[in-house]
C-alpha positions, 0 to 999 in steps of 0.5 A: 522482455526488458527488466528493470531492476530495484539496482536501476532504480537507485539514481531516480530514487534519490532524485525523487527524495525531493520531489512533493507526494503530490508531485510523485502522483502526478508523475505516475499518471504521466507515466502509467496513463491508464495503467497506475492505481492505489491500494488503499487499507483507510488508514490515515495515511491511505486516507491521505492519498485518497485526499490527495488523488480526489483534490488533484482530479486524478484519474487514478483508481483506489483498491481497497482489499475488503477481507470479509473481516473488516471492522464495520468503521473501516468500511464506513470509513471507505465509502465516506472517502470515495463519495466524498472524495468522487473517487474511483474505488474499487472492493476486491474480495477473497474467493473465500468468505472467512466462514467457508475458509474457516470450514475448510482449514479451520482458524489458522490465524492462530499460528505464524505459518497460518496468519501468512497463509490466512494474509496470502489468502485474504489480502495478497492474492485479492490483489495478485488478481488484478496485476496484469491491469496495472505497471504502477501501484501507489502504496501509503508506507512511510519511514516513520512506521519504523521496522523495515519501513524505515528503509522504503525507497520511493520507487521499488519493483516488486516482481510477485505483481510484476509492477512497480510501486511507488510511495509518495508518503516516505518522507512524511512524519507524523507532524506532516501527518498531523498538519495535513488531516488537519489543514484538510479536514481529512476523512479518517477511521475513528479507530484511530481515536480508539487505540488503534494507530494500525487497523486491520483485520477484526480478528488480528487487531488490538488496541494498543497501550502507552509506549507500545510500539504502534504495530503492537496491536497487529497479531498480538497472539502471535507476539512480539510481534508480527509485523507485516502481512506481506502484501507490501514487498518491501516489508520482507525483502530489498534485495537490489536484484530484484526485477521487473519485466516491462517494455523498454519504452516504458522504462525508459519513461520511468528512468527519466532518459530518451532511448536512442534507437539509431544504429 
């Protein structure tokens, strides 16, 4: 099978720097038709991709992971977002409710090694589950979210799912944020207006305070501070040789060429 590189990725990526998150959405239809969907935590910027899919009537499914810990406002938050926005959205759960995990491994939240494990268990392998169903998942990461975030290219293959993903919001800082929930009157999870600038899990989130980083709240026992679940690849590794298996005609769509199938 042909593969396709974070290092062949490097010319479409600077093109796309110019290209509209509206614009980035409907080319990923345009190139993974049927085969393309969202991840969505409902926060505000995923709240803003939902917007953008419902507004655009795009057939692209949303996937959002429900941990079995979720605050009650994050799930409230998802339903008013799909009905609102006529979305398809998609739960998926872990194999484990947090009771039965916490029987059989105790709370492992507790240390760095136990919080990756408790995220691979809750968050990453809901989503690993369904790979095979998609080429493209469409992510909400942004520069401004600072971190290693702050160097996410657009496009960035990412082997663990065997997918490409794309981040249509890179270029949107909080001002475009800002302008857009308002202009749009977008669905947000009132946990923002508590404290919470991030939202996660209810057993590894917190308020934060003035002049903390924004991130501060996510895994604060663990201090500071663990920043990444690891479900969004660029979090933890850029390393341009990573690679992708899919068919050639489709990468050829990706890179934006024509094959040339004369000999």
């Amino acid at each position: 099978m042909p593969r396709l590189t974070q290092a062949d990725l490097a010319d479409r990526n600077r093109t796309f720097e110019s290209r509209s998150p509206q614009e980035l959405l409907k080319w990923a239809i345009e190139t993974f038709p049927g085969r393309v969907a969202a991840i969505s935590a409902i926060q505000q910027a995923g709240s803003i991709i939902c917007h953008m899919i419902g507004t655009l009537k795009l057939e692209i499914p949303v996937l959002f992971v429900d941990t079995g810990v979720n605050f009650p406002e994050t799930l409230a938050t998802r339903d008013a977002i799909s009905s609102s926005y006529g979305l398809d959205l998609r739960t998926l759960q872990p194999k484990q409710t947090m009771e039965e995990q916490t029987a059989e491994r105790g709370v492992i939240y507790l240390t760095t090694d136990g919080q990756k494990e408790c995220c691979r268990l809750r968050k990453i392998e809901p989503l690993a589950a369904v790979a095979d169903d998609f080429d493209c998942l469409i992510s909400s990461l942004r520069r401004t979210d600072e971190g290693q975030r702050s160097l996410c290219p657009i496009l960035t293959a990412d082997p663990a799912m065997n997918v490409l993903r794309l981040a249509p919001l890179v270029n949107f800082d909080d001002a475009n944020m800002a302008q857009y929930l308002d202009s749009h009157d977008v669905i947000v999870n009132p946990l923002h207006a508590q404290g919470y600038p991030t939202v996660s899990c209810n057993r590894c989130t917190t308020p934060v305070v003035e002049n903390e980083p924004r991130r501060a709240g996510r895994w604060r026992h663990l201090g500071p501070w663990q920043a990444y679940c690891g479900i969004n690849p660029t979090d933890l590794d850029m390393d341009t040789k990573t690679s992708i298996e899919l068919a050639q005609p489709l990468i050829d769509r990706i890179l934006g060429r024509e094959a040339d199938f004369m000999i």
